[in-house]
C-alpha positions in Angstrom: -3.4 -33.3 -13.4 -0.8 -32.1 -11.2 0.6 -28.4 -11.5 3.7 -28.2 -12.7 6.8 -27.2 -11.2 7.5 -23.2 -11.0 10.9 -21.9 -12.6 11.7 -20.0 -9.5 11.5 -23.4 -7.8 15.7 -24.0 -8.7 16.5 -21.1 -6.5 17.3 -23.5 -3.7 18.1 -22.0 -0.5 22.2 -22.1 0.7 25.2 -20.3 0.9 24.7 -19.0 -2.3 23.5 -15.7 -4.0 20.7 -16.4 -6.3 20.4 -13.2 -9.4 19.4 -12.7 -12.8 22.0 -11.8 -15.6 21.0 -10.2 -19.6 23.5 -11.7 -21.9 23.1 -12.1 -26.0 19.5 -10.8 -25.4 18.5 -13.6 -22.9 17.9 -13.5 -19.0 19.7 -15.7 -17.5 19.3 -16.9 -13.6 22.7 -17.3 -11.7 24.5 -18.7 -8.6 27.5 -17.4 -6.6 28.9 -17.4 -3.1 27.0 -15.9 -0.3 25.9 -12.8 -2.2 29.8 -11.4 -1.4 31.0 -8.8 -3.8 33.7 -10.9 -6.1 34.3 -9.3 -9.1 37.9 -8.3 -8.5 38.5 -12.2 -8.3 39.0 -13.8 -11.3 35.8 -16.0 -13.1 35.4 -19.1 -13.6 31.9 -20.3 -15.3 30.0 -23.1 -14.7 28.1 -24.8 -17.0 26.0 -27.8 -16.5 25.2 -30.8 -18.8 21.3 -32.0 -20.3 18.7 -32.5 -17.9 20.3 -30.3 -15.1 20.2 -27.2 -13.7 22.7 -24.7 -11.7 22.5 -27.4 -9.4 25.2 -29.6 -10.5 28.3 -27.8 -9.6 26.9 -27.0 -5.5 30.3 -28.5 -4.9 32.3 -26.3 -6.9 30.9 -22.9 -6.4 32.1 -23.4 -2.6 35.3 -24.4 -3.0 36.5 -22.4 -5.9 35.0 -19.7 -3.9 37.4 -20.7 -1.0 40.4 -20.7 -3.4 40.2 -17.3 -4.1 37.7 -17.3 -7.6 34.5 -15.9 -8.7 32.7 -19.0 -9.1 29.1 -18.2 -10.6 27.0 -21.2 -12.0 23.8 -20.6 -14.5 20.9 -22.7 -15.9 21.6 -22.3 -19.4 19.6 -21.2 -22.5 15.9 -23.0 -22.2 16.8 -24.7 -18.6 15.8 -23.8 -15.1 14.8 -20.8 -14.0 16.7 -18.5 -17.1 14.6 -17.9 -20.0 13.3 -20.3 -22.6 13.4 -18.7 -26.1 12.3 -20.6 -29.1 15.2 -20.4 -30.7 19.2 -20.4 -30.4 20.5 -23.8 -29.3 23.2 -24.1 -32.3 26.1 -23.5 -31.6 26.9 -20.1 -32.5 24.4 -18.8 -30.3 25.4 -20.7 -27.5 28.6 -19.3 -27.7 27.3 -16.3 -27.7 25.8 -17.1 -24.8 28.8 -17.1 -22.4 30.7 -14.9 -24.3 27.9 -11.8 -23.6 28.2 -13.8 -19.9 31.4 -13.0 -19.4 31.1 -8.9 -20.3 27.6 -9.0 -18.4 29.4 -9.8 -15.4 31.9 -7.2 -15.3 34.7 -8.9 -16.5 37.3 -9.6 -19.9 37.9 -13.1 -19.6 37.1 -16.6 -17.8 37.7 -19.7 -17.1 35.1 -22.1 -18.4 34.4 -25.4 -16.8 31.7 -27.4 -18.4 29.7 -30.8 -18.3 28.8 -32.9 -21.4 26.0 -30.3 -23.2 27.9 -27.4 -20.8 31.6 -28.8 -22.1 30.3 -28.6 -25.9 29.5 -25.0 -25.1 32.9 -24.3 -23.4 35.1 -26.1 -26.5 32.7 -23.8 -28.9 33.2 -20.4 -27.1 36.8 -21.3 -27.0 36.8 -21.5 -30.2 34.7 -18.8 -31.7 35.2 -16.3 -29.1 39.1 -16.6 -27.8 39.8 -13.9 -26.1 37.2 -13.9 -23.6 38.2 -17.5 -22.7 41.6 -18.3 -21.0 41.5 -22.3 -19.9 38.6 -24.4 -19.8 37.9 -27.9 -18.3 35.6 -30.6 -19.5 33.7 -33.5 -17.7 32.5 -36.2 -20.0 32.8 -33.7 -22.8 35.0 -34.3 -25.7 35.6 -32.3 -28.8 32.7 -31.7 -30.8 34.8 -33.3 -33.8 35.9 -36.0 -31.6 32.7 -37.3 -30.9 31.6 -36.9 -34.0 34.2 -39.1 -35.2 34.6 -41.6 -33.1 30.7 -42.0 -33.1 30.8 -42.4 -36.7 34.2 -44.8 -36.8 33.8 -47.0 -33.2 31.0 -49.1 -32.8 30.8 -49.3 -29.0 30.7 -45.4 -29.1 28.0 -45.3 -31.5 26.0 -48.5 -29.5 26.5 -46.4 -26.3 25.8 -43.0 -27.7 23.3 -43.1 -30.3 20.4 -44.9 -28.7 19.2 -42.3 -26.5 20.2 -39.7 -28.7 18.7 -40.5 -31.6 15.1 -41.7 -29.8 15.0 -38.1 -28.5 15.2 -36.5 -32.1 11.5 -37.5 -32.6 9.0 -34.1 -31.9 6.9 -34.2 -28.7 8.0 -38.3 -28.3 11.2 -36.6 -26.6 9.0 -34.1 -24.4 7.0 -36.6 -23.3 9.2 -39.3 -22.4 11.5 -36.9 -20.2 7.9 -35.6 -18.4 5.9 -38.5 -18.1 6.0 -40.2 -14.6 6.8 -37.1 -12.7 10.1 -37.3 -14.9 11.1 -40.9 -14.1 13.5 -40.5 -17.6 15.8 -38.1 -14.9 16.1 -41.0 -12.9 16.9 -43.2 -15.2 19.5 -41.2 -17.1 21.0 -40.7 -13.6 21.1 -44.9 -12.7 22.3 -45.6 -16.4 25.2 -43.3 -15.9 26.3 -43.1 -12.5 28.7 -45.4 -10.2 27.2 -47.4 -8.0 28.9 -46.0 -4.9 26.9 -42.6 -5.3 23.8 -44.3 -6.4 23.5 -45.7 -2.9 23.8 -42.0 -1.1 21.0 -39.4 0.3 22.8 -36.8 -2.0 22.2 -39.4 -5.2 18.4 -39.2 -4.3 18.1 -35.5 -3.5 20.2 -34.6 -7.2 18.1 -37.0 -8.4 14.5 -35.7 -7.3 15.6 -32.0 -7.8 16.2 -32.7 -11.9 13.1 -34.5 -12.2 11.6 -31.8 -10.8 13.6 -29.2 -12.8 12.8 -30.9 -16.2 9.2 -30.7 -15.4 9.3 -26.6 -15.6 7.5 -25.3 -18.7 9.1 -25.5 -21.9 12.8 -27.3 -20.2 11.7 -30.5 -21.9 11.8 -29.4 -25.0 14.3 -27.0 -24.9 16.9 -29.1 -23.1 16.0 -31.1 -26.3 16.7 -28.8 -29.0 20.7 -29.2 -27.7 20.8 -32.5 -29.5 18.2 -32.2 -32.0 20.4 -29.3 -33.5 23.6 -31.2 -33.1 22.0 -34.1 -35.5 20.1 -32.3 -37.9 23.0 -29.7 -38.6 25.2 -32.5 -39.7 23.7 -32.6 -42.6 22.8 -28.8 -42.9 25.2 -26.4 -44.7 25.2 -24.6 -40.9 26.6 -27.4 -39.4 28.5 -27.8 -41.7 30.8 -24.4 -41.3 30.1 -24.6 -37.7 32.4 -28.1 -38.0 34.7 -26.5 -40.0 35.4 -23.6 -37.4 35.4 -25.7 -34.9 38.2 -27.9 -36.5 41.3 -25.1 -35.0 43.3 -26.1 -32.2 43.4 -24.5 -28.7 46.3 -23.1 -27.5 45.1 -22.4 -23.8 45.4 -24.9 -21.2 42.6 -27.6 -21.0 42.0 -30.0 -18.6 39.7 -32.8 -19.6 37.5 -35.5 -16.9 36.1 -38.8 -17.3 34.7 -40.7 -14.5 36.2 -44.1 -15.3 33.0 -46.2 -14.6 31.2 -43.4 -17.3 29.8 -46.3 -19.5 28.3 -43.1 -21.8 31.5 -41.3 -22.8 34.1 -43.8 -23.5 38.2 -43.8 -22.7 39.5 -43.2 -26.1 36.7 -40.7 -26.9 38.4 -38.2 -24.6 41.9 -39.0 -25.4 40.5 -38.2 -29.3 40.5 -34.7 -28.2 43.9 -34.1 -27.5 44.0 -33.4 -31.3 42.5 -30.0 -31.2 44.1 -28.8 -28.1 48.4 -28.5 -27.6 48.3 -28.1 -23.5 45.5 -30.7 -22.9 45.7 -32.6 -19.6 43.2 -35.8 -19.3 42.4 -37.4 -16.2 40.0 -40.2 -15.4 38.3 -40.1 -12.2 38.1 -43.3 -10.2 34.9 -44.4 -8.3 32.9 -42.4 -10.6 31.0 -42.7 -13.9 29.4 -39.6 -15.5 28.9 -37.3 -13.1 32.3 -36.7 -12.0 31.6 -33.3 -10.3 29.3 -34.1 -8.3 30.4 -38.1 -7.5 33.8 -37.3 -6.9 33.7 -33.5 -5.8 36.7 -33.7 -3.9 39.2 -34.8 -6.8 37.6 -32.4 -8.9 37.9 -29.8 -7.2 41.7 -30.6 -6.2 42.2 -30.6 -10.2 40.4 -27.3 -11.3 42.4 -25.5 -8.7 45.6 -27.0 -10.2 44.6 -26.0 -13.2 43.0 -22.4 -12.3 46.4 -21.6 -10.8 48.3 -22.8 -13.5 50.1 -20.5 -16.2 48.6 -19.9 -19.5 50.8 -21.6 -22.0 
């Protein structure tokens, strides 16, 4: 049996600083620029979505680096090379999570910019921890109560949503299906969700054979898995319960929400649905691209974080 990958294989060589950060009593490995000194810049965040790694936002840390921000990207909680605790993939903790982030880096506040699991995580610590957070932006990530509703009211939500999700909910099936086959489930996940334009590039196949790699890392299986298995079972838990009820405030910071337009996972009206719990929310679909906006359309992307880095809190 083939050994399996180490965590310290996700500290890919680049133009990039590669270090280790304690937050709410977990070590977390992150990426920045060069290894310059940027902490009188301001932060911006980067969290990635399930079955990733640090990895998804090479695009970003570049060129928000070159418009004048501390960009630093992390594996979260239970992925890459950061640690892989039992426990702590609600949502409070993860909250927690980039709020200690923040302070652990030397700094107030942040921007937040986040991808489906990662833009759960920046609506939640928005939410629950306000004044560390001062605009955040969303890829394929609506409002936790959005999707739950819509998920629960439109059937082509639910049909597109619910079949993955739910198969992963059963213990060790999950783990195994994302490892077998040298984590051939990556690849599918990636060909299910992505344009076809980017399917047919060398930087398609190299994102795609690094996060089959990266989910074969002890324990990232089944932690990347915890994510959804606590955002079913808490549904109909007394802690999910309150944690819906926080959750249901609205933001009052400006929010830019992305969709890839071919995204046949996270549907048009889905996003729009979030506009409800934020007063200075700017959506924007992303043509040419389907779920993986930030890394199929980088360019675009970047253009509108910039915008919106640079734009006045409301």
């Amino acid at each position: 049996m083939a050994v399996p990958p180490d965590p310290s294989s996700v500290r890919v060589p680049g133009n990039w600083h590669h270090f280790d950060v304690r937050a709410n009593g977990v070590r977390f490995h992150a990426v920045e620029a060069d290894g310059r000194w940027l902490a009188d810049r301001p932060l911006v965040l980067l969290l990635h979505g399930f079955g990733e790694f640090w990895w998804s936002w090479r695009h970003q840390i570049a060129a928000l680096t070159d418009a004048g921000y501390r960009a630093v990207a992390v594996d979260l909680r239970g992925y890459g090379d950061s640690d892989k605790p039992p426990r702590g993939y609600d949502g409070w903790s993860l909250a927690g999570d980039t709020n200690g982030l923040v302070r652990a880096l030397g700094h107030t506040e942040a921007a937040l910019v986040g991808h489906a699991d990662g833009g759960l995580v920046c609506w939640a610590t928005a939410t629950l921890h306000p004044r560390v957070v001062n605009r955040i932006a969303v890829v394929a990530s609506p409002h936790p109560r959005a999707l739950r509703r819509e998920v629960l009211r439109n059937r082509a939500q639910r049909s597109a949503f619910l079949t993955g999700f739910l198969r992963n909910q059963l213990p060790r099936m999950g783990e195994r299906r994302l490892t077998r086959h040298d984590g051939g489930y990556i690849e599918q996940y990636f060909r299910e969700r992505a344009a076809h334009d980017w399917q047919q590039t060398d930087e398609f196949a190299e994102a795609v054979e690094r996060n089959r790699s990266a989910i074969q890392i002890p324990y990232v299986a089944h932690c990347s898995l915890e994510y959804q298995r606590w955002a079913f079972r808490s549904q109909f838990r007394p802690d999910g319960m309150r944690f819906m009820e926080l959750m249901n405030q609205r933001l009052h910071i400006p929010v830019l929400a992305l969709r890839g337009r071919e995204d046949p996972y996270i549907l048009d009206h889905l996003m729009t649905a979030s506009n409800r719990w934020s007063a200075h929310m700017d959506y924007r679909q992303i043509d040419g691209s389907g779920h993986f906006a930030h890394q199929e359309r980088p360019d675009q992307v970047n253009e509108l974080l910039v915008e919106l880095l640079s734009r006045e809190p409301a």
